[in-house]
C-alpha positions as CSV (number, residue, x, y, z in Angstrom):
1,X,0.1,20.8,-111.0
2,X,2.9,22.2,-108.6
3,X,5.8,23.2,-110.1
4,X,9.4,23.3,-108.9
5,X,8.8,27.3,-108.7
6,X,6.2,26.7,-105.8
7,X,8.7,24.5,-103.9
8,X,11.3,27.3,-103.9
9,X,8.5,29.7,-102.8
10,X,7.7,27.4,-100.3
11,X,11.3,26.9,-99.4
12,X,11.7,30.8,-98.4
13,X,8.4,31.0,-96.7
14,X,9.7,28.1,-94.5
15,X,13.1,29.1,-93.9
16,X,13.0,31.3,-90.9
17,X,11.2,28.7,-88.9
18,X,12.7,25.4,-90.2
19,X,16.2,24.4,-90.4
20,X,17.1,21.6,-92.7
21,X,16.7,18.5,-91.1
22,X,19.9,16.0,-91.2
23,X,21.1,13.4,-93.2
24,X,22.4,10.6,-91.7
25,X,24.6,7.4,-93.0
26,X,23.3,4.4,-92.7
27,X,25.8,2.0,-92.8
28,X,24.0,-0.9,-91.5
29,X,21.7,-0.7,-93.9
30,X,24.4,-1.3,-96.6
31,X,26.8,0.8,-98.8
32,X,25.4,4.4,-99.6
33,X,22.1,3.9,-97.7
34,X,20.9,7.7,-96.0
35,X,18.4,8.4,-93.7
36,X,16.5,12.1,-94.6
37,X,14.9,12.4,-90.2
38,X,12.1,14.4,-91.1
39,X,11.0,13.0,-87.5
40,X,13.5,15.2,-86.3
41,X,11.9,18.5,-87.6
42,X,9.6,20.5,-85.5
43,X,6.4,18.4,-84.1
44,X,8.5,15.1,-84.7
45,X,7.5,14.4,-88.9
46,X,8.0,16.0,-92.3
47,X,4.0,17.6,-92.0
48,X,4.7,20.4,-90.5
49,X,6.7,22.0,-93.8
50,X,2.8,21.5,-95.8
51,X,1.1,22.7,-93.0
52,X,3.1,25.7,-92.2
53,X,3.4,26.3,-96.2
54,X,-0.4,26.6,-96.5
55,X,-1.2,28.2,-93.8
56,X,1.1,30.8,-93.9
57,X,0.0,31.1,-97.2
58,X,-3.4,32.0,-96.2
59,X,-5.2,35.7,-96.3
60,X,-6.1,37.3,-93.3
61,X,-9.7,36.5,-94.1
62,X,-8.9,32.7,-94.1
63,X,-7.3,32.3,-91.2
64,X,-9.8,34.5,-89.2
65,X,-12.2,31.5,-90.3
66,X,-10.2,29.1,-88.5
67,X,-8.5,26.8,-89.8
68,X,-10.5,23.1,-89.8
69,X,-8.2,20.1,-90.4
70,X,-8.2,16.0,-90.2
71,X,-5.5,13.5,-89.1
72,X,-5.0,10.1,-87.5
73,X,-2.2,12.2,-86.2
74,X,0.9,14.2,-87.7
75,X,-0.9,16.6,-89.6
76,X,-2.8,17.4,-86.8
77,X,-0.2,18.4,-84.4
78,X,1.3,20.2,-87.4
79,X,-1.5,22.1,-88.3
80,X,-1.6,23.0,-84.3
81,X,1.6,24.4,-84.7
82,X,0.9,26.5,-87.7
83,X,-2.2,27.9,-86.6
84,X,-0.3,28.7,-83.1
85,X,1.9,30.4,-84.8
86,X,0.2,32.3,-87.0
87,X,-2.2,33.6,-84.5
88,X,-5.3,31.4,-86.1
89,X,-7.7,28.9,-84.3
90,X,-7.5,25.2,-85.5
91,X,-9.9,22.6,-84.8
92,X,-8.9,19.1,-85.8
93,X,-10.9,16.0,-86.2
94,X,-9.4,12.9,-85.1
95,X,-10.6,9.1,-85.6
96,X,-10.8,7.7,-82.0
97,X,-8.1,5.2,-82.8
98,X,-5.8,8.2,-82.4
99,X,-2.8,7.6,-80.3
100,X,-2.8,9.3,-77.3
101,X,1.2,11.1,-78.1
102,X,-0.4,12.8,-81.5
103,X,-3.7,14.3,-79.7
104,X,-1.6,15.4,-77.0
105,X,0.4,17.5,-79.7
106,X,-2.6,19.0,-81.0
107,X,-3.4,20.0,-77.1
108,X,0.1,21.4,-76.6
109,X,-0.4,24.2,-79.1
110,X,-3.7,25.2,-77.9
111,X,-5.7,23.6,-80.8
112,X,-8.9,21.9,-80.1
113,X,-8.6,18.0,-80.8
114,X,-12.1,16.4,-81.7
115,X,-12.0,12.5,-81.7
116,X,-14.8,11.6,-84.5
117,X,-15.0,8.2,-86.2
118,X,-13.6,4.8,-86.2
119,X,-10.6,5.6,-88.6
120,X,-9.3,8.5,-90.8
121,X,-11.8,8.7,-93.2
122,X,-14.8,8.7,-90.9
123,X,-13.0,11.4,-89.6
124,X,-12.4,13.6,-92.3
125,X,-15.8,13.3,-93.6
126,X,-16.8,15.1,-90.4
127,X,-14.2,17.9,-90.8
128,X,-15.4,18.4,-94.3
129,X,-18.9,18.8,-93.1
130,X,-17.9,21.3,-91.1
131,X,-16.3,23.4,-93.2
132,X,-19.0,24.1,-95.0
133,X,-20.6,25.7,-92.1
134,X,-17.6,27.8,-92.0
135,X,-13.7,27.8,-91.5
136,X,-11.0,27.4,-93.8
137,X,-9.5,23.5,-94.8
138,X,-6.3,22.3,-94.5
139,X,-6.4,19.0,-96.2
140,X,-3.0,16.3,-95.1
141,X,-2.1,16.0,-98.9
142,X,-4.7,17.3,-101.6
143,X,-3.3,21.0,-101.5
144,X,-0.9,22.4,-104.0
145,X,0.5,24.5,-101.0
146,X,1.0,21.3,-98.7
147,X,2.8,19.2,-101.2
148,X,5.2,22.1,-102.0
149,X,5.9,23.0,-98.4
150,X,6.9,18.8,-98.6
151,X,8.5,19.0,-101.5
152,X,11.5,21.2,-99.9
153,X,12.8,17.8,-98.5
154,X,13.8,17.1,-102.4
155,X,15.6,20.6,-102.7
156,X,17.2,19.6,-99.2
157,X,18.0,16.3,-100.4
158,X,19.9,17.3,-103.2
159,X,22.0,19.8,-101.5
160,X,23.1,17.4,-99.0
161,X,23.5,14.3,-101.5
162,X,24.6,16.0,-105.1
163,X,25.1,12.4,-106.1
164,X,22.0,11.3,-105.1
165,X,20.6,8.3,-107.5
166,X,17.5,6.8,-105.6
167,X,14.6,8.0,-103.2
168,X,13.0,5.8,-100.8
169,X,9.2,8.0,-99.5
170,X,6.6,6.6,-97.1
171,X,3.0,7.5,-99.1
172,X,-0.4,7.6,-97.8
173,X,-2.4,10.1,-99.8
174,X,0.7,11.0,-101.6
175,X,1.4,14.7,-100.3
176,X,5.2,14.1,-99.3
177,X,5.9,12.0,-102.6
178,X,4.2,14.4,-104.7
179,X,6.3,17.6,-103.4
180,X,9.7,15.3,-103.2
181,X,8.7,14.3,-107.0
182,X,8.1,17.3,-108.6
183,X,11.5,18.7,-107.0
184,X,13.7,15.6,-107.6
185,X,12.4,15.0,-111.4
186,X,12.3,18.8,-112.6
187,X,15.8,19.3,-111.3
188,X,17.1,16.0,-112.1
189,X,15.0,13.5,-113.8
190,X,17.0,10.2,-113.3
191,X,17.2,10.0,-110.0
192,X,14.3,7.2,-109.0
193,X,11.4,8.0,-107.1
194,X,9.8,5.0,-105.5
195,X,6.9,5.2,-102.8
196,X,6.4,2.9,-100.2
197,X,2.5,1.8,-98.4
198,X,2.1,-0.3,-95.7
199,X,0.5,-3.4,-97.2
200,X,-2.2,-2.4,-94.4
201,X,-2.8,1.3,-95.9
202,X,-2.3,0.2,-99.8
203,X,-4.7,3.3,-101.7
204,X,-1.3,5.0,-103.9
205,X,0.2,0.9,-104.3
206,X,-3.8,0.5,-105.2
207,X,-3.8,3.3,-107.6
208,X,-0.1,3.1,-109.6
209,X,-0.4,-1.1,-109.9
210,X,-4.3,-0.7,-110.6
211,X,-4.6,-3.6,-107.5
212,X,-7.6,-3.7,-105.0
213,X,-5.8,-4.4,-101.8
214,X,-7.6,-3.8,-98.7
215,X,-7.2,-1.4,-95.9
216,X,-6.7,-2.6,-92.4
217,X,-7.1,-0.1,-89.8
218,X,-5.8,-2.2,-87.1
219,X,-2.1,-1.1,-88.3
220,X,1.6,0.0,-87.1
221,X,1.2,2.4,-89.7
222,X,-1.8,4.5,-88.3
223,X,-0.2,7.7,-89.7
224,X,-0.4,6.2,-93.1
225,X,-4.3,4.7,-93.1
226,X,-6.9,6.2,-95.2
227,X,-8.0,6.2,-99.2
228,X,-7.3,9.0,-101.9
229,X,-9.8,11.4,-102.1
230,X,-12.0,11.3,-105.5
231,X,-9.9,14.1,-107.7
232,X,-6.7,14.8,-105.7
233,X,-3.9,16.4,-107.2
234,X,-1.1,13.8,-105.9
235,X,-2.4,11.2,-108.6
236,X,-1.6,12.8,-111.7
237,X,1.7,14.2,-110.1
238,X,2.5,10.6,-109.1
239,X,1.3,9.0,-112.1
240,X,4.2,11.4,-114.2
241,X,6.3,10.7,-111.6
242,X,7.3,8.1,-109.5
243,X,9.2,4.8,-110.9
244,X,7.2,2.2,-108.9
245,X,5.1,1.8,-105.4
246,X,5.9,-1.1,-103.4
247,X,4.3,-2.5,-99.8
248,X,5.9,-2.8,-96.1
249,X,4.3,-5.5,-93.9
250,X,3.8,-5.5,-90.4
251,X,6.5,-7.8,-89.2
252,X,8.5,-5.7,-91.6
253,X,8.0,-2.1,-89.9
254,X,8.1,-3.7,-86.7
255,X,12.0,-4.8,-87.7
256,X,13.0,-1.5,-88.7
257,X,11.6,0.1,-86.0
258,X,13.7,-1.9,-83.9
259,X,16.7,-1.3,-86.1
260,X,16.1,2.5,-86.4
261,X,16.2,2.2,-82.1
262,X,18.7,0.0,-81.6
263,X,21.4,0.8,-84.6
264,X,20.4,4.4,-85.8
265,X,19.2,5.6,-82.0
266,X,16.2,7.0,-83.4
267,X,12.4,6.6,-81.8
268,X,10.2,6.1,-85.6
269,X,6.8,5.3,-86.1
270,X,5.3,2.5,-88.2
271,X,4.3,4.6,-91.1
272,X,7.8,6.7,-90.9
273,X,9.9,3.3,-91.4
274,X,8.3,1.7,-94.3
275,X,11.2,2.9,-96.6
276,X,13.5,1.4,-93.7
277,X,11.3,-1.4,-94.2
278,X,11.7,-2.1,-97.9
279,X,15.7,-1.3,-97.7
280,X,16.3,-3.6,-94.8
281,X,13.9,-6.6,-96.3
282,X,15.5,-6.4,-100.3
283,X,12.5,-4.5,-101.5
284,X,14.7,-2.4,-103.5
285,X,18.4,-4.0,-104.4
286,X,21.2,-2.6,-102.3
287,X,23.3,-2.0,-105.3
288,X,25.6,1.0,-103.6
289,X,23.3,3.6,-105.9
290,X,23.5,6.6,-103.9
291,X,19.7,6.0,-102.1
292,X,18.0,8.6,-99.8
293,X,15.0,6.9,-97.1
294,X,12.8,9.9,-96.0
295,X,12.0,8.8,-92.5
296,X,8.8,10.6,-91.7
297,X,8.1,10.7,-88.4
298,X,8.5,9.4,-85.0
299,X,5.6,10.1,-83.0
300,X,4.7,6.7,-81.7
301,X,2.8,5.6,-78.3
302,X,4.9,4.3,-75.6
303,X,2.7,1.2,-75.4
304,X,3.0,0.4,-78.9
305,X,7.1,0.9,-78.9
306,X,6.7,-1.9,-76.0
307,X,4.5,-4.2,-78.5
308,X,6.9,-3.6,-81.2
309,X,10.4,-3.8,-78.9
């Protein structure tokens, strides 16, 4: 398990490259409502804070292997970053679906960008296979060093919001809520904790409500597609945890995407506005509790923006 001891670790490892990233009312949204812009961090989403964690983290040795990674997108151009920055190679398998802003981040910092597979996990079966030829993996989310590095948003969160009550987290493999979690519960354990899929990318809603939705690929919230892996570590964390898992739809993303552009003058992708999503749709109650949305990230194709706008 990670404890709140590897978050504070992970917090002075990060500190000299990433400031805090801001906290923002949200009055539209209703009394107390605050938007954590995690897609205003470095490579536009909270990823780069695991990424940068583990592979900072790494020996010499490691990261002379090069560092082999998967992503439908911002854990690619985060692990870019990190490698570029720690003098390693990265090589990053990406499904084909990929949009074209998120491979061009992994281009920008001189990583190599393979497009493998139909979605994410097509994807990341190739990257595994090629680790074990040689190089060192960076998994998105199963990685005690990744979900720390993501869990300094809950020691941020708390500094800037000492009456925080509630925690709104986008989940896919459940990296980010598992680091937010573990900081939030072990330093104050009745503040809620509540994760939100897209109904299109359902494995953690699958896994808390012991429900069989499907996956869709064909989603808003690419960032967010793929199942658990067998065994990860983010299921037993989430499982102590988090207070409930709920779903975003499509049409519901799409709204707050729209309202995050047009009222909060902020570009957010699909997968990054699901908490947006569930606060702006009565998901959760806007009861005035003190209620933190992590918006995750904002790299999102110019064609799709035009879809969704």
């Amino acid at each position: 398990m990670v404890t709140l001891g590897d978050v504070v670790r992970a917090g002075h490892r990060l500190a000299p490259h990433l400031p805090p990233t801001p906290l923002e009312a949200a009055p539209d949204l209703g009394e107390n409502i605050w938007l954590k812009l995690e897609n205003a961090n470095k490579t536009h989403s909270f990823k780069i804070r695991g990424a940068l964690n583990a592979i900072l983290s790494l020996s010499d040795e490691e990261r002379a292997r090069g560092i082999i990674a998967a992503s439908s997108g911002n854990h690619a151009g985060a692990v870019a970053y990190a490698a570029h920055l720690s003098g390693a190679s990265a090589q990053i398998l990406m499904p084909k679906t990929t949009p074209k802003k998120k491979v061009e981040n992994v281009k920008r910092y001189g990583a190599e960008a393979v497009l493998f597979g139909d979605n994410y996990d097509e994807a990341e079966a190739e990257a595994l296979r090629r680790v074990r030829n040689g190089g060192t993996w960076v998994s998105p989310y199963n990685d005690a060093r990744v979900i720390a590095g993501a869990g300094t948003i809950g020691v941020e969160l708390l500094q800037q919001l000492p009456d925080l009550r509630r925690v709104l987290v986008p989940v896919s493999g459940g990296g980010l809520i598992a680091g937010i979690a573990t900081a939030v519960k072990e330093i104050s354990p009745a503040i809620e904790v509540i994760g939100v899929n897209a109904k299109s990318a359902p494995a953690m809603y699958n896994a808390f409500h012991k429900d069989d939705l499907p996956q869709v690929w064909d989603t808003l919230a690419d960032a967010l597609s793929g199942e658990i892996e067998n065994g990860s570590i983010t299921l037993p964390i989430c499982q102590r945890y988090l207070d409930d898992m709920l779903l975003a739809s499509e049409e519901q993303m799409a709204a707050a995407m729209r309202f995050m552009l047009e009222t909060q003058g902020w570009v957010v992708e699909g997968g990054g506005a699901v908490g947006v999503a569930a606060v702006m749709h009565d998901v959760v109650p806007r009861d005035g509790a003190p209620t933190a949305v992590v918006v995750s990230g904002g790299n999102v194709d110019l064609s799709v923006l035009r879809t969704v706008l």
